[in-house]
N, C-alpha and C positions, 0 to 999 in steps of 0.2 A: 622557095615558095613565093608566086608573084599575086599571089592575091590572099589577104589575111584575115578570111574568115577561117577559122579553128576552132578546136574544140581545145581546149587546155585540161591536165587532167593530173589532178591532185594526188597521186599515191598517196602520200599521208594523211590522208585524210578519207582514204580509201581503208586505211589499215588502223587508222581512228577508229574507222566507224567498225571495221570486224570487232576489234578488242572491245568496242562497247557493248555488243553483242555477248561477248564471253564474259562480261562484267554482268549482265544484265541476267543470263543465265546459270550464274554459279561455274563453278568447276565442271560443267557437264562442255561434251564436243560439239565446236560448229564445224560444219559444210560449209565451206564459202560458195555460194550460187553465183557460176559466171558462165553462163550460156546467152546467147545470142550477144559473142565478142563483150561479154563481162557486161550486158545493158547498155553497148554500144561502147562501151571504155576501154576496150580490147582486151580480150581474156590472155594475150600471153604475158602482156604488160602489168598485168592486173595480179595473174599465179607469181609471177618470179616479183613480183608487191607482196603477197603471202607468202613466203617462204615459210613462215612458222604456223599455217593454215590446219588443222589436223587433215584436211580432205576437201575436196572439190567436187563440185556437181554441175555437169552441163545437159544438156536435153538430148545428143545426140552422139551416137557412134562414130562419125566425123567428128564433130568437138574434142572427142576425148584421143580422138589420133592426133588431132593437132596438138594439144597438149605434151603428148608422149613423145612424137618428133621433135618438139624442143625441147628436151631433155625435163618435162617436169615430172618428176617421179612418185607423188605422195598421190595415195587415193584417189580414184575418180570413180563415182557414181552415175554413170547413164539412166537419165529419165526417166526416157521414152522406151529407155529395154530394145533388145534386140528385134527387127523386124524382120529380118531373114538370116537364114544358114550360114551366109556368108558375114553376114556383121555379129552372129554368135560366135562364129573361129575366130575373128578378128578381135572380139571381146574377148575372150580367154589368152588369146595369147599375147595379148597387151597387160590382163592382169586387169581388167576392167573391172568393175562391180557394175553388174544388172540390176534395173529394178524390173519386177513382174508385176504388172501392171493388169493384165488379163490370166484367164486359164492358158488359152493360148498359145504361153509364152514358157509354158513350163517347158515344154522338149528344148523350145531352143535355149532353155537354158540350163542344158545338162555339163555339168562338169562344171558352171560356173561359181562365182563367187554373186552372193545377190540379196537385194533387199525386197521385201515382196509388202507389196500394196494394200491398204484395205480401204474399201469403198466406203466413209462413215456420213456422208449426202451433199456431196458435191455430185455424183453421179457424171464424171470425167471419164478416168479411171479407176482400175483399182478392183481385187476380189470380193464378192459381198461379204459382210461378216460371218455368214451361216454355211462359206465355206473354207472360211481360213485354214482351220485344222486339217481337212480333208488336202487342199491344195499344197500346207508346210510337207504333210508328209511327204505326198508326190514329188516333191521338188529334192527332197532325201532319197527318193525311189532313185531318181536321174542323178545323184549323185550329184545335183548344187548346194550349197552351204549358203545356208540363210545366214547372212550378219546382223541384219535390224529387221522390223517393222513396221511401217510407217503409214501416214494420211496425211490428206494436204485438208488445209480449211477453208469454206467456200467463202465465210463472211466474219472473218475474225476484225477486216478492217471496218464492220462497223460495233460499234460498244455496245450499242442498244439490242442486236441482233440475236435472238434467242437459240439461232443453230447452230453456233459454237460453239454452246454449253449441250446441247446435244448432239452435238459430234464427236466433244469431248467424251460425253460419258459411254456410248457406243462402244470406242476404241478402247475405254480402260475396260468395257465387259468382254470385250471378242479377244483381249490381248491376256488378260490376267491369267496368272499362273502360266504363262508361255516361257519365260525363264531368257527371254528373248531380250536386247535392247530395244528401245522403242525412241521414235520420233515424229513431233507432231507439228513443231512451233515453224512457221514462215517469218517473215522479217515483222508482221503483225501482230505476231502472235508473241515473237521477241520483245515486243517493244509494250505490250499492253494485256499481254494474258500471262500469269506467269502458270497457270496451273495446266500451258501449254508444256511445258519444257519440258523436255525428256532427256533422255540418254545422249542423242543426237539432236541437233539445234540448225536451223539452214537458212542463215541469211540470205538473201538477194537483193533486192532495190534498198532497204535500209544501209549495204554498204556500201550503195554511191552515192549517200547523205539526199535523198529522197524519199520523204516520211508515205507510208499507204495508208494513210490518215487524210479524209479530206480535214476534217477538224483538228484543233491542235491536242494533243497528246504529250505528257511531260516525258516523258523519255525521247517521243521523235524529236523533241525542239533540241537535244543533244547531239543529232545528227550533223556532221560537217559536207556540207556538198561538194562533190569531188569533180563536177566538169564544169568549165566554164566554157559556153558557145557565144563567139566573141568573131566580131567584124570589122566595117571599118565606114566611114561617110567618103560617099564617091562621088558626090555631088550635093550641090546648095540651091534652091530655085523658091524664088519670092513667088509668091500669088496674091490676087485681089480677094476681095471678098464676093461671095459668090461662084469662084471658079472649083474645080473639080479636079482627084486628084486621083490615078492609076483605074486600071481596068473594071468597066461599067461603070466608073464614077459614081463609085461608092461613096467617098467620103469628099464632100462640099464643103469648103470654107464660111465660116459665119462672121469673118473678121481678115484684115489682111496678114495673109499668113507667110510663115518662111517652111519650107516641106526640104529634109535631108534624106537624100537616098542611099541605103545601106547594101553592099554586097552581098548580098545573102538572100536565100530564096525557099521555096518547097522540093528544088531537087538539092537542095544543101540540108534539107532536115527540119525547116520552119516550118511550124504548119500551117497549110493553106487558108483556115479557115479563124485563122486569128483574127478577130473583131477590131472594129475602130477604137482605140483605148488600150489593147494590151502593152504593158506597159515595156520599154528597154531603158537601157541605164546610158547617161553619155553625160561626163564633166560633174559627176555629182550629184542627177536629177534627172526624175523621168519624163523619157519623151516618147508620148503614145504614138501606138501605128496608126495611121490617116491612109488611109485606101486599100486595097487588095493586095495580098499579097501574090508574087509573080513568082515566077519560076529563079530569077536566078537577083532579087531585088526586094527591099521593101523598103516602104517611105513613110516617114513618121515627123510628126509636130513639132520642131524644135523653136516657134514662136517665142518660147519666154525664156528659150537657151540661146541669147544674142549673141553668144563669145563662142560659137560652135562654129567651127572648121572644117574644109574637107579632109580628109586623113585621121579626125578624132575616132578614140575606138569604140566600139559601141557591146555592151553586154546583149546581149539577148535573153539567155539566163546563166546562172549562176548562184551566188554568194548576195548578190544585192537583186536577183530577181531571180525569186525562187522558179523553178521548174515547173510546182505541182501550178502558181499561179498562172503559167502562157498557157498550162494545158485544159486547167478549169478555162479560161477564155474563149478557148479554143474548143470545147467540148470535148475533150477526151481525159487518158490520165498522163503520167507522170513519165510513167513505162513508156509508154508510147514515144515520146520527145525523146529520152536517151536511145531508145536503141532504133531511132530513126532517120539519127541522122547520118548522112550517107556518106558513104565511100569516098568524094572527091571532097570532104571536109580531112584535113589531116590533123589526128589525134597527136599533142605535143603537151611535153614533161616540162 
């Protein structure tokens, strides 16, 4: 590797953060959620990191071949369900579990094994309540076997939010007396609703130690962050005060400054619209970005870090700068930064 921007990536702390999830929820079973390459942390790296997982959930009929081509053998749950004839054969005879997500979806999921959706107001997916029963039998007509189900929740990551206590109760009226496991909790729901938990439990972003809390929550602050996106200074350049510093000249010197340019960019994964100020980590102390960031570059304020070098390694986030923080900067979330950083970043243990 000749250039050392990376993504470093925590297994244990991967597998921390699942077992806090099975602490947090009782004896009931989690789904470890590793779709889109595990949140960018690579899902085969990530499964043979869960070996003692009860089950796996990815969004996709391709994910779950990838899965099963290397040899991982426990449960997997497909999202998004089958979209055609040809990824329902492929589902059965990998031994997949469907979710039925629409009406739909029932044919194509004749002879399978499957969990089936209910719509409780996220209005995504999912069957409306008032035809659950109608759709469980049909799905016994074609001869699939229902094993759970379930609901996602639209606004559990906010506290104050009144529609997850009526989504909640929805689901217990459309489900009761079905004789069915059931699952409701998302990584938010794990970490701050317990009257979420059910039978089945599906972490996702809380197992790569990123809270879906913009506020602090006492269980997310137990979270271990499992990537660190990590680079290097490639250069050192004094400026006057008054001068300007990367593309539109964005960000103007109000003092004579010293500006370090870091390898790393928006087709590495950084987001383009990180503000002057977002902070990285280099020698102990942070040093804000100072101008635009560029495709394959960003240059940031190392004024008051006089002992900085080129080749020093720089965080970007991590462990000393959280994730949710470059993405609040940034306007977006959290999700976003992990599963964006790109393919020419190499994911290393």
């Amino acid at each position: 590797m000749y250039r050392r921007t990376a993504a470093r990536i925590d297994l244990e702390a991967i597998r921390a953060n699942y077992a806090l999830a099975c602490e947090l929820t009782g004896s009931r079973q989690c789904m470890a959620v590793i779709k889109a390459d595990a949140y960018g942390h690579g899902m085969l790296q990530v499964a043979r990191a869960l070996h003692d997982a009860a089950a796996f959930a990815v969004a996709t009929v391709d994910e779950a071949c990838q899965l099963r081509d290397a040899g991982i053998r426990q449960d997997v749950l497909v999202l998004e369900g089958a979209s055609s004839p040809a990824a329902a054969a492929e589902s059965r005879a990998a031994d997949f579990i469907l979710m039925v997500n629409g009406e739909e979806q029932v044919e194509l999921s004749r002879g399978a094994r499957v969990w089936l959706k209910i719509d409780t107001g996220m209005h995504r997916l999912g069957i409306r309540p008032g035809r659950f029963e109608p759709v469980r039998d049909r799905l016994g007509e074609v001869g699939a076997r229902v094993l759970a189900v379930c609901t996602h929740l639209a606004c559990a990551d906010d506290l104050d939010n009144e529609a997850t206590a009526r989504q909640l109760q929805c689901f217990a009226e459309t489900t009761a007396g079905c004789g069915l496991p059931l699952s409701i909790a998302n990584s938010a729901g794990i970490l701050a609703w317990p009257g979420s938990h059910a039978d089945w439990n599906r972490p996702g972003v809380m197992l790569y130690g990123a809270s879906p809390f913009a506020s602090d929550v006492a269980n997310a602050g137990r979270l271990q962050p499992a990537m660190t996106f990590s680079s290097e200074i490639i250069a050192l350049r004094d400026i006057g005060a008054g001068e300007s510093v990367g593309y539109g000249a964005r960000w103007t010197a109000t003092r004579a400054s010293r500006i370090a340019t870091i390898a790393a960019g928006y087709a590495d994964g950084y987001p383009r619209h990180a503000p002057d100020g977002t902070p990285t980590w280099i020698k102990g102390r942070v040093a804000p970005v100072a101008g635009t960031v560029s495709m394959d570059m960003i240059t940031v304020d190392v004024t008051d870090l006089p002992d900085v070098v080129v080749g020093d390694d720089v965080e970007l986030w991590g462990r000393r700068v959280p994730v949710n923080e470059v993405a609040a900067r940034a306007g977006t979330i959290g999700y976003d930064l992990l599963t964006g950083v790109s393919a020419r970043v190499p994911r290393m243990n």
